[in-house]
C-alpha positions as CSV (number, residue, x, y, z in Angstrom):
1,X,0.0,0.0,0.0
2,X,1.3,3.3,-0.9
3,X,2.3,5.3,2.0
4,X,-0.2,8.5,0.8
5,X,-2.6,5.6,1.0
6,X,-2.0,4.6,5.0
7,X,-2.2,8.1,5.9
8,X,-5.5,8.9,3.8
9,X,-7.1,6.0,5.5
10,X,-5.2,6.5,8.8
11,X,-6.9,10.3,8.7
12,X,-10.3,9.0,7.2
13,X,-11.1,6.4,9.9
14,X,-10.2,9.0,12.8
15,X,-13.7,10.7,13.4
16,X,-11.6,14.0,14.2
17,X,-9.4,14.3,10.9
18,X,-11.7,12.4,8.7
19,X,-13.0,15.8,6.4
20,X,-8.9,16.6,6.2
21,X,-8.4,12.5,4.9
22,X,-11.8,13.2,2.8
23,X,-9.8,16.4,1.1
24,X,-6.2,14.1,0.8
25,X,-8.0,11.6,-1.0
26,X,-10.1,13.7,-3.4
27,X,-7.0,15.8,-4.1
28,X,-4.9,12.2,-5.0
29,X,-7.6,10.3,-6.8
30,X,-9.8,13.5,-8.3
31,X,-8.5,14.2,-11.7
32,X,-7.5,9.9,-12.3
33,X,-11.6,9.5,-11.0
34,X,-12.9,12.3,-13.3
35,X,-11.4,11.1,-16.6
36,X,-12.4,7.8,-16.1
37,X,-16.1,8.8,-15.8
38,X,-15.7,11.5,-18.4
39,X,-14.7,8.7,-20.8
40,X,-17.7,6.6,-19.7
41,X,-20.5,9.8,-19.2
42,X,-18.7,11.9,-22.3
43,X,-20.8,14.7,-20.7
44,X,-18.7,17.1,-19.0
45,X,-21.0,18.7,-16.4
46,X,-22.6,15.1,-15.8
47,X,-19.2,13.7,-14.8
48,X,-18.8,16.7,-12.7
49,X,-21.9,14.8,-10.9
50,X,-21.1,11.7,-11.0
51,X,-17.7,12.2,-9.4
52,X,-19.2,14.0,-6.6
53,X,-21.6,11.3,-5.8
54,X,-18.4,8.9,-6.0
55,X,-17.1,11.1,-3.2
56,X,-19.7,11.3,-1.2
57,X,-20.5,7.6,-1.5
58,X,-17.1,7.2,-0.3
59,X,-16.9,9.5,2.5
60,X,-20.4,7.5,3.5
61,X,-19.3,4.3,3.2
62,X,-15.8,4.6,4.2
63,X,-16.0,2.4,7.0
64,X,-16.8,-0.7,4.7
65,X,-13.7,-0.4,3.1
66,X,-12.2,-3.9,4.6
67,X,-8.2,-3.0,3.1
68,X,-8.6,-6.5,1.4
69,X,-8.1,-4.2,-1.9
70,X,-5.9,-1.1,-3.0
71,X,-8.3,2.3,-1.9
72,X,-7.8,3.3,-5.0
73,X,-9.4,0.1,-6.7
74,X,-12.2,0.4,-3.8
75,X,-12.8,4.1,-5.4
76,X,-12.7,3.3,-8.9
77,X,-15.2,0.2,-8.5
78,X,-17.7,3.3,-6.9
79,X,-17.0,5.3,-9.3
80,X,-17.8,2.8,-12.2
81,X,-21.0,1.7,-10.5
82,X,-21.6,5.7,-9.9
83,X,-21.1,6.5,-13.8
84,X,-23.3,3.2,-15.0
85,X,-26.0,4.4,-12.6
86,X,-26.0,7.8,-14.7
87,X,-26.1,6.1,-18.2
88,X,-29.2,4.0,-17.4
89,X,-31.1,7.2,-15.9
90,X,-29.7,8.8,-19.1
91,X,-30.8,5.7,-21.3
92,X,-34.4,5.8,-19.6
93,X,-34.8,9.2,-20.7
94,X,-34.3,8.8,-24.5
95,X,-37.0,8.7,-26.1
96,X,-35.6,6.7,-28.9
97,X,-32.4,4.8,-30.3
98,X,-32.5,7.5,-32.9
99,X,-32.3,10.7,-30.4
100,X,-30.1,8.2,-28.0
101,X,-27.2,7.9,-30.7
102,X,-28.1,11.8,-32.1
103,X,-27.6,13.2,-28.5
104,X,-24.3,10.8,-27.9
105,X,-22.6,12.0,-31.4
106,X,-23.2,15.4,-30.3
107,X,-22.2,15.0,-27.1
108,X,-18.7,13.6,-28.7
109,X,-18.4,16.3,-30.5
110,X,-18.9,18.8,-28.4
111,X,-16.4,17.0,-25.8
112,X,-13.5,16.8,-28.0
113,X,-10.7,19.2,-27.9
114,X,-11.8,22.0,-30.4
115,X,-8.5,21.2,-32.2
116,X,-9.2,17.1,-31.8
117,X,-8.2,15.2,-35.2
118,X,-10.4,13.0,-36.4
119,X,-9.4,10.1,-35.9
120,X,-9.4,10.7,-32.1
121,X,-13.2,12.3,-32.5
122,X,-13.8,8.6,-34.7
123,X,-12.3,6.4,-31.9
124,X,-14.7,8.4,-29.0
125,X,-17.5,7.5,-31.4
126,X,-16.3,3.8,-31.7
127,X,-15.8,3.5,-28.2
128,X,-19.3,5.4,-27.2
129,X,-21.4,2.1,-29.8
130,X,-19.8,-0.3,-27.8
131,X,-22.0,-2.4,-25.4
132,X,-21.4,-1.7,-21.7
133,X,-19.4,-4.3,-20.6
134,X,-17.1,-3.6,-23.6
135,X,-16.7,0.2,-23.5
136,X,-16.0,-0.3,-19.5
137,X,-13.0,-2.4,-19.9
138,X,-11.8,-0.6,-23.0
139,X,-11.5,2.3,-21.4
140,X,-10.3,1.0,-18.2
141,X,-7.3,-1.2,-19.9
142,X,-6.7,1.7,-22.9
143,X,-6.7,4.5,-21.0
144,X,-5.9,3.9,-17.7
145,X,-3.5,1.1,-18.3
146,X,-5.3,-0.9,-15.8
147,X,-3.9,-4.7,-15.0
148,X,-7.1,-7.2,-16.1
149,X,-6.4,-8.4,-12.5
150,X,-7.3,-4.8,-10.8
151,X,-10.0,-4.4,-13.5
152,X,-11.3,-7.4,-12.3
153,X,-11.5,-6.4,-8.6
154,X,-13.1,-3.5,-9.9
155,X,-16.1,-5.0,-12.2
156,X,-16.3,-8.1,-10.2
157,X,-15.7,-10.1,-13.5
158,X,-13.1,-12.9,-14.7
159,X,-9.8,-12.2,-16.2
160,X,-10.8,-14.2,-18.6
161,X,-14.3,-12.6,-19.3
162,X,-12.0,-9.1,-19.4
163,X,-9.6,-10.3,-21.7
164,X,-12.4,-11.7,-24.0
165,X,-14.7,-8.3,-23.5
166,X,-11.6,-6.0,-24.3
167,X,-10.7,-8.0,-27.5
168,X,-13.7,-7.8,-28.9
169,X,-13.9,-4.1,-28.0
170,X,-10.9,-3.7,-30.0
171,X,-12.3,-5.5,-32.9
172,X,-15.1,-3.3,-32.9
173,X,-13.6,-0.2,-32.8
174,X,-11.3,-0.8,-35.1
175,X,-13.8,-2.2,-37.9
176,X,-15.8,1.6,-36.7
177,X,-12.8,3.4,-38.1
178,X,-11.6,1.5,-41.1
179,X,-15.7,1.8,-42.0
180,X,-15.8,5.6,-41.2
181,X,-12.4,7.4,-41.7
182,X,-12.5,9.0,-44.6
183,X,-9.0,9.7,-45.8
């Protein structure tokens, strides 16, 4: 365990210097939690939400964490169940598959560095058709460089049933660009 680690949890199970281990932890895990759920939500202001529920669910629940994990993996796995809360409330609010994937492409859009090439705005479109499963452990093993082991702790799911979801992903997303990149 990392040493920042001891003392966040050493501070957030005292009673008296648990709002100082609260701050210590948002200020280590903050921006690593946001851009995970920003590339699950796409939605900026949304994943402004959703990591503020992670934080509060955290600062709730703390006493549940058993240290049979890393805290940061503990985190992450609220933070994933957080941000797949928010797509089904988003998913029960679209009207249609039609609107659903109009709203998502703009959202993409919008959300990609004004000066974004296109291939990057193409794979956030690739990675945004995905099913679920898929687009979590894309994300988690592309961009965070995530072990399958601690992805596993995180979604509760095989090595195995990772290793398959994340090839798979690639497949897709892959086939999405050679079919939409227009050189």
């Amino acid at each position: 365990m990392k040493t920042q680690d001891a003392e966040i949890i050493a501070m957030m199970k005292d009673p008296r210097s648990q709002e100082k281990g609260l701050r210590a932890l948002m200020d280590a895990y903050q921006s690593r939690l946001y851009w995970h759920i920003r590339r699950m939500i796409v939605d900026h202001d949304l994943a402004q939400d959703v990591l503020q529920d992670t934080f509060i669910k955290v600062y709730q629940n703390f006493h549940q964490f058993k240290q049979d994990s890393q805290l940061y993996t503990w985190i992450y796995r609220i933070a994933t169940n957080e941000a797949l809360q928010q797509l089904n409330k988003m998913k029960r609010m679209q009207k249609t598959d039609e609107d659903q994937e109009y709203h998502l492409m703009n959202l993409v859009a919008d959300n990609v560095s004004a000066d974004g090439d296109e291939i990057q705005i193409l794979l956030q479109k690739a990675i945004q058709t995905l099913p679920e499963k898929q687009k979590l452990v894309f994300t988690m093993r592309y961009y965070d460089d995530l072990p399958y082991e601690e992805i596993s702790k995180i979604v509760d799911m095989s090595v195995g049933t990772l290793k398959t979801n994340y090839h798979y992903a690639k497949q897709k997303i892959e086939e999405y660009i050679k079919t939409n990149y227009e050189s």
